[in-house]
N, C-alpha and C positions, 0 to 999 in steps of 0.2 A: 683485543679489548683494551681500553686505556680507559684507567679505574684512579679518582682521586678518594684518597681515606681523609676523612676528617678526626684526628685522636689527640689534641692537644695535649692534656695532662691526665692524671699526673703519674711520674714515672713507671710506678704499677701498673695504670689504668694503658700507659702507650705500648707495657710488656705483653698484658690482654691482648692484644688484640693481633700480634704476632703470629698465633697458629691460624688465625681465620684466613690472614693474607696467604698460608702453606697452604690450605685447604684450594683456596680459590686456584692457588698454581697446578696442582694437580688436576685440576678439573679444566685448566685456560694455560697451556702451558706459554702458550704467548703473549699473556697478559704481563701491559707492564702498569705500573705504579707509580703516582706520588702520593705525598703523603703530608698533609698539614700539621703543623706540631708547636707547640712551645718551645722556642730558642732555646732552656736549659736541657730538652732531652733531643736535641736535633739530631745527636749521634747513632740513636738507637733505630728507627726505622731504617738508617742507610746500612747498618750489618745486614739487612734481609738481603737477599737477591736476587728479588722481583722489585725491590724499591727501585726506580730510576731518579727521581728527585726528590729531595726535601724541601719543602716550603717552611721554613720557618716562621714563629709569628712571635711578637713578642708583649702580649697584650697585659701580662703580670706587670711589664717594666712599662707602659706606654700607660697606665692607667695613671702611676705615678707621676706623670706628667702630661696628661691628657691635652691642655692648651699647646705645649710646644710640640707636638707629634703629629696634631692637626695644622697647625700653622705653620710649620716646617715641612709640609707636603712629606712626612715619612707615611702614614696612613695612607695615602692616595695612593703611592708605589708599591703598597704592599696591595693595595686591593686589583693595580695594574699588574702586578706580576701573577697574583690569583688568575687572573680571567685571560692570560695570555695563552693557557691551553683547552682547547674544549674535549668534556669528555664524556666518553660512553656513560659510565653514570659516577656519583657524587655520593660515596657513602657514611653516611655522619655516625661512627660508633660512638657517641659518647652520650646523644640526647640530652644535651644540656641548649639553653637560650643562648647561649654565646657559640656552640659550634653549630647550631643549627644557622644563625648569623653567617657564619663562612661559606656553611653550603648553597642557604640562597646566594651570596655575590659571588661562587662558583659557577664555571657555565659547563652544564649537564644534568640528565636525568637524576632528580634526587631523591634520597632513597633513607630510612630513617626508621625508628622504631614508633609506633604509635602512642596516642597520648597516654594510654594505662601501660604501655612497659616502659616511656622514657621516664629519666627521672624529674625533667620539667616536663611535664604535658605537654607546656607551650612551644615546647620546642617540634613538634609533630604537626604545626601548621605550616611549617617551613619546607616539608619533604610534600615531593608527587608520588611517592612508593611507600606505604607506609606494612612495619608488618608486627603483629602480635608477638613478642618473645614473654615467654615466663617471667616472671621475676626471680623466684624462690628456685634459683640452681646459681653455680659458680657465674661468677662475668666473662671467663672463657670459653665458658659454653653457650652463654649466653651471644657472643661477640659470632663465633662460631655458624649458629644458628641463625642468625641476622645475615650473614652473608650468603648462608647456602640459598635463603631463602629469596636478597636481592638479586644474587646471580643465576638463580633458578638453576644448584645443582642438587643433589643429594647428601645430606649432611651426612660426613664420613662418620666410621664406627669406630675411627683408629684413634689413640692418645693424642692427645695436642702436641703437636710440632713445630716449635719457635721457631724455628729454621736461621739461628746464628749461628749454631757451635761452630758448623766450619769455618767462621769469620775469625777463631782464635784458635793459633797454634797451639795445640797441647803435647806436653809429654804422653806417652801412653801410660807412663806410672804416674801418678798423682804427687807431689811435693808430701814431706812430712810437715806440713803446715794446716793448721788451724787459724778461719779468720771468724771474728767476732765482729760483729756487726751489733754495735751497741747503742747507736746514735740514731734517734726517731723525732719528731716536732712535735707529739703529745708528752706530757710530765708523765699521764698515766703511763706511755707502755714502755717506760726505762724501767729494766730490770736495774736493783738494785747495786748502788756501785762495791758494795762489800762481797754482793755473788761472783761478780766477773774476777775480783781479785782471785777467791778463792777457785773458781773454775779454772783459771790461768794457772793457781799452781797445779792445780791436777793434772791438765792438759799436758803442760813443761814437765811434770812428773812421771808421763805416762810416754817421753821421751822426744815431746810433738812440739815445733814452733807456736808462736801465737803471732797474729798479724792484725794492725787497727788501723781502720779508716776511720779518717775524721773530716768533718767538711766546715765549722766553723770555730770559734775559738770554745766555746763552751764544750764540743767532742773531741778539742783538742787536747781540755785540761784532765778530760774525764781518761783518754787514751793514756796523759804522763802517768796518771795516777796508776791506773791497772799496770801500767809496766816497769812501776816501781819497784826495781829490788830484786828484778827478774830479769836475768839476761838473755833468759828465751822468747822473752815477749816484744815485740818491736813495731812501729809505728810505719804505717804505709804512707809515701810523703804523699802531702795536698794534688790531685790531678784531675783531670777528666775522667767522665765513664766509661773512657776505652780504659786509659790506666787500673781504674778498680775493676773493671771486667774480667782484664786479663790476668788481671792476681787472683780475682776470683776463682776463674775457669781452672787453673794450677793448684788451686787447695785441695785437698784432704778431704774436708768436709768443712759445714759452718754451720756457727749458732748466731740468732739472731733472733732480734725485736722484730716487733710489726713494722715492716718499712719496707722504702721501694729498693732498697737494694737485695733485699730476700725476696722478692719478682725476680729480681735479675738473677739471683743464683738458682732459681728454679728454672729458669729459662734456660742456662748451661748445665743444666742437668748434671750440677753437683749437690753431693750428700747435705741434707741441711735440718738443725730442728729448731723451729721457731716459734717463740713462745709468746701468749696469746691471752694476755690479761685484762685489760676493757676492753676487749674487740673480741669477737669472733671469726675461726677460720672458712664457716663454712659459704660463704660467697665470695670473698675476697680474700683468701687466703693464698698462699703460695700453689702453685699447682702444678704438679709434675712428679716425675718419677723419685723415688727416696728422697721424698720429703714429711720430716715429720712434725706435727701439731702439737705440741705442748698447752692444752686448756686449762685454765687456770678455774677449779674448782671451789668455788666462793661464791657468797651467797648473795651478794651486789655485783656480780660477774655473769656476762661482761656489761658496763653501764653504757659502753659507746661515747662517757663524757672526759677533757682533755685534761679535765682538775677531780684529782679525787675528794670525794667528800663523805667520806665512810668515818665515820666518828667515834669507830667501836675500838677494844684495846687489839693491837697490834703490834708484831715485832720488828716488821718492815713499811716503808710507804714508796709508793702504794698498799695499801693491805692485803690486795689478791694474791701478789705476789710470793706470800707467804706458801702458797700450793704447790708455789712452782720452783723449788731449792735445787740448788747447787747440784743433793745429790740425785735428784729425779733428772735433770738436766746430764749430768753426767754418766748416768747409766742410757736414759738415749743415745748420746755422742758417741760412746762405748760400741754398739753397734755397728755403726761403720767403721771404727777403728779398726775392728777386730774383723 
């Protein structure tokens, strides 16, 4: 069987959809795979190993210059190198109007959620297989059951299986490092930058590195700052997602915001507790083994909105964030430490 995934974005959402591809291998061990995606996460479907190509797409940066993309025939070559292989069938995980767009000018059986589970309806006139998933469970399981159901197997009973770890050499002992993952695109889900200081020194106190990613200058000021004055605390230089993968996969354990890099450390099935202030973990949360949810107990929590607008007295802002201190975070992390 030769199966094209449609999973553009976003980072989280392309980690999703990882056990469904392990699943389908179990059941097709001959199946191979490509896989449509957003240029910035191109590198993550190619760790699987049933991916055989990546189709890149780069629709974030082409929208930004939409006349010179069309006019410079870049569009046309990307829709010829789409239709250059035909396939068994065309499975759009994401039901959105824009991936379901790919799947029509893909050539193969196409196959998609219908218009009450996708999350554009519209996107369910595009597919010839349409099938009913839940809404109200994780999008792993969700992704899961989409598959078992276009490929007509039995949807396994077994934990989700990203099926990268082997893609990254590990020590069999875990480094004495600790990496914070402090950097998110909502204002809401930054934890406080006065917590992370003081978690760093516990962490360095309790005899453990501290390690920061940063990806643009704003997480870059935010990482000098926490490693102010700390010589255990240290900066992971600017890289790709193999680079922070593989630091990842060698940690300890991790704390982290709502973001797509705490997908990733769930997917290598490192220790993680990630903390969950206008959002909620239970559909989109991290998912996998020793992983823990920190919910932030407040009474506008979670709002789901990227500006706080809570106007009551508070000792931190965001104001949720107030539930979720230094030491409740820190007696989690303790956990795997110990």
């Amino acid at each position: 069987m030769h199966l094209l995934i449609v999973k553009t974005s976003s980072l989280g959402d392309v980690i999703h959809t990882l056990p469904a591809l392990t699943d389908a291998v179990q059941h097709y061990p001959d199946l191979q795979c490509d896989w449509l995606v957003e240029e910035a996460f191109a590198e993550i479907p190619a760790w699987h190993p049933a991916v055989k190509q990546v189709i890149p797409v780069a629709l974030r940066r082409w929208r930004k210059q939409a006349w010179q993309t069309w006019y410079n025939g870049t569009w046309r070559k990307f829709i010829q190198r789409l239709q250059l292989e035909k396939y068994d069938k065309v499975i759009d995980a994401q039901g959105l109007i824009k991936s379901a767009f790919f799947s029509y000018k893909a050539r193969g059986l196409r196959c998609g959620l219908d218009r009450d589970s996708a999350r554009e309806p519209l996107a369910a006139l595009a597919y010839q297989q349409r099938y009913a998933i839940p809404k109200n469970q994780h999008a792993v399981t969700r992704t899961r059951q989409l598959f078992a159901a276009a490929l007509d197997y039995p949807l396994p009973d077994t934990p989700p299986n990203y099926g990268i770890s082997s893609y990254f050499q590990c020590d069999s002992l875990k480094q004495a490092t600790i990496i914070f993952l402090h950097g998110t695109t909502w204002d809401t889900k930054h934890w406080p930058d006065d917590y992370w200081v003081a978690l760093a020194e516990r962490v360095t106190g309790a005899g453990f590195r501290v390690r920061l990613p940063w990806g643009n200058e704003r997480e870059y000021a935010r990482a000098k700052m926490i490693a102010a004055n700390n010589p255990n605390v240290s900066l992971i230089p600017k890289g790709n997602l193999l680079a922070i993968a593989t630091e990842l996969s060698q940690a300890k354990a991790v704390v982290g915001v709502d973001t797509g890099l705490a997908h990733l450390t769930a997917a290598l099935a490192v220790p993680s507790v990630t903390l969950y202030g206008p959002t909620k973990a239970l559909r989109t949360g991290t998912y996998g083994p020793k992983q823990v949810h920190l919910q932030a107990n407040f009474a506008c929590a979670p709002c789901f909105a990227k500006k706080c607008s809570y106007n009551g007295a508070s000792t931190v802002i965001p104001a949720c964030y107030e539930d979720l201190s230094v030491e409740k975070v820190w007696a989690n992390l303790q956990v795997f430490l110990n």
